[in-house]
Every structure is written in structure tokens, then in C-alpha cells.
N, C-alpha and C positions, 0 to 999 in steps of 0.2 A: 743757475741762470736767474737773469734778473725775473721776477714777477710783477704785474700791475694790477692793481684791482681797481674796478671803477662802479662806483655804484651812481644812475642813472636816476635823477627826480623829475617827474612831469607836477608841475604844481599847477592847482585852478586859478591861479592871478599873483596880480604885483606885489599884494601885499604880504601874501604866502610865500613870494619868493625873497621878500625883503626879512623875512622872521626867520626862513630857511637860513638865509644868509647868516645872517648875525648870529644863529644856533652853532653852524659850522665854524667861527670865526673865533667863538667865545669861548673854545672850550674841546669841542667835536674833534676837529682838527690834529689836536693838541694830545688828544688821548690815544689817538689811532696811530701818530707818531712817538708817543710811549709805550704801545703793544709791539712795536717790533719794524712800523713803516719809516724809509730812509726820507721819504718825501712823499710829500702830499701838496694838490693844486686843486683850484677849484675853476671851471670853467662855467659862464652863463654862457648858453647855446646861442649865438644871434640869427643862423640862417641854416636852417627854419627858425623864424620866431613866433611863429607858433604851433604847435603849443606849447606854454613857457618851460624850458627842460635846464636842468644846471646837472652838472656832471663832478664830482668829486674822482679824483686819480690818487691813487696812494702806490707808493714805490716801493714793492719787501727784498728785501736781496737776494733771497730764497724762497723756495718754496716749504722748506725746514720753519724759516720765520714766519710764511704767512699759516701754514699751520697752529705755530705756536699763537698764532694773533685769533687765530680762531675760537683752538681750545682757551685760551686765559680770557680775552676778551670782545670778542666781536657778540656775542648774546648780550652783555651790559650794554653795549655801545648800541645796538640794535634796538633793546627794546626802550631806550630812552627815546630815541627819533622815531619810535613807534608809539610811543606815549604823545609825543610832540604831535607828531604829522602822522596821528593814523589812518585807516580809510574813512573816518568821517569828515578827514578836511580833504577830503579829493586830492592831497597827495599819492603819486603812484612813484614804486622805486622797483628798480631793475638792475641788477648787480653781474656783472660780469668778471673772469679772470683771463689772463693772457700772459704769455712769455714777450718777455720783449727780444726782437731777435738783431 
């Protein structure tokens, strides 16, 4: 079954959400679809707009693959956007999984 993981950012303002962006775009993206994701999107929340939230979606084909994206590398991938946006820039992140049915 398909899998989707979606990790959830509330950033404190524009600017934050403009670095966010460009961090996922440059690179972020790009690595979480060489661990094992088929697809990945990034959506800015508009309604509610606030508080400002962007939502990344990543698409594993399995849950075998999202494992393996775990164990290999979701800690390097984590703790770099945790070096980026840690709790001192009032970034908050909320990660969730789900079957798509």
C-alpha cells in the first residue's frame, strides 16, 4: 500500500517562510526523493493563513520503503532542518503518516 508522509511547519513570519522554502527547493526535496520517496509536493497553507504553516507530502510506495527511508536517512535529513529551523527560530514541525486508500 501506498504510504504518505507529511511533515507539518508553523513558521513565526514571511521571512522564515521564504528560507524555508528555498531550503526545501535546493536540495531538501531532492534527497527525500533519493531515500526512497516516489514523489514529493510542497504545499503553503492559505486558509487558515494564519498561522503561517507549509506542509511538505512525500509519496513511499511502501511501507518496506518508508522504513528503509527511516533507517538510511531521515536522521541526516532531520537534523539538518533542525540545525536550519531549530526551536530558536520559532519554527514548529509536526510529522505525520498515513495509507492512502
Amino acid at each position: 500500500m501506498t504510504l504518505r508522509y507529511t511533515v507539518s511547519a508553523t513558521l513565526p513570519d514571511a521571512a522564515t517562510r521564504e528560507r524555508y522554502l528555498a531550503w526545501l527547493k535546493d536540495g531538501h526535496l531532492e534527497a527525500v526523493l533519493a531515500g526512497g520517496a516516489t514523489r514529493a509536493e510542497i504545499v503553503r497553507i492559505d486558509d487558515p493563513s494564519e498561522p503561517l504553516r507549509m506542509e511538505t507530502r512525500y509519496t513511499f510506495p511502501d511501507r518496506i520503503a518508508f522504513e528503509k527511508y527511516l533507517s538510511d536517512h531521515a536522521s541526516a535529513l532531520q537534523e539538518d532542518g533542525l540545525a536550519r529551523f531549530g526551536p530558536d527560530s520559532g519554527v514548529r514541525f509536526e510529522r505525520s503518516i498515513g495509507t492512502v486508500v
